[in-house]
C-alpha positions in Angstrom: -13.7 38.9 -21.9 -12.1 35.9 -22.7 -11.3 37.4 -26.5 -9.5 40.6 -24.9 -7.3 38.7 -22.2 -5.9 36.9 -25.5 -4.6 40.0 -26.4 -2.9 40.9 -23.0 1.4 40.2 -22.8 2.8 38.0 -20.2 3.3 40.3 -17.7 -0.2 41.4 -17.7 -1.3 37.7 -17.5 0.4 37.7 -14.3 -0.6 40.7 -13.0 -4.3 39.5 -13.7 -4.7 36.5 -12.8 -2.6 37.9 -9.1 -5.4 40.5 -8.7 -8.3 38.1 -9.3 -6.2 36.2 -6.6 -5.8 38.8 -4.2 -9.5 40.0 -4.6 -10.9 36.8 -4.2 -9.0 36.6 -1.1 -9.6 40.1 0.2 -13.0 39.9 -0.3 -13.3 42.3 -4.1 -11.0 44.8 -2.4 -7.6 45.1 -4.8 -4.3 45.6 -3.6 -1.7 49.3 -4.3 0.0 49.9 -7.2 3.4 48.8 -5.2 1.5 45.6 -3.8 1.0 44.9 -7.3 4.2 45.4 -8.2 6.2 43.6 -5.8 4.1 40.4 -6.0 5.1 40.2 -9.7 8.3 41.1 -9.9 8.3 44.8 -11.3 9.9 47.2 -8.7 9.2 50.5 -10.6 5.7 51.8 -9.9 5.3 53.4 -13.1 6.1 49.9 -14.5 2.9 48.9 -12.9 0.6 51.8 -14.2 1.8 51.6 -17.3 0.8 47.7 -17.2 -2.6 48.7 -15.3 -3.3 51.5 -18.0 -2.5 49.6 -21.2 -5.1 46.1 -19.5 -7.3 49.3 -19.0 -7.6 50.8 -22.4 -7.8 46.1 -23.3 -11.0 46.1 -21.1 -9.8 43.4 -18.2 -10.2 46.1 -15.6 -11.1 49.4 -14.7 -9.1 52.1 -12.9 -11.9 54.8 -12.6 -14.0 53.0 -10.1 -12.6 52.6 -6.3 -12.9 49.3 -4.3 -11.2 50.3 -0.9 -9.7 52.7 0.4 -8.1 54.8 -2.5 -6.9 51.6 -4.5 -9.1 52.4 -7.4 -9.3 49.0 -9.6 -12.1 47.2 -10.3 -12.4 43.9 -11.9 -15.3 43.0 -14.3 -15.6 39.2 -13.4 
């Protein structure tokens, strides 16, 4: 895991380690795409699934999976 979050950009580093965050927190449920994106500074939604898609296709999470209602990431801690 560690090996594939060298590869992420900046952003994504934020936007990871603000859902392990948030999930921690929210007990493994994650947060909307505009949750996402206003906690990190990107106001454009398809900013964020663009991010979301290309940590996707990396491995550090998992879009197909839903934890709550309708969110649909999942983090493989």
């Amino acid at each position: 895991m560690e090996e594939t979050e060298e590869h992420l950009s900046e952003q994504q580093r934020r936007i990871l380690t603000w859902l392990r965050d948030w999930a921690a927190a929210h007990n493994g449920e994650t947060p909307s795409v505009r949750e996402i994106g206003r906690s990190v500074g990107l106001s454009s939604t398809g900013s964020v699934a663009y991010q979301l898609g290309q940590m996707e296709q990396l491995g550090v999470l998992d879009r197909s999976v839903s934890r709550g209602p309708g969110k649909g990431i999942s983090l493989p801690w």
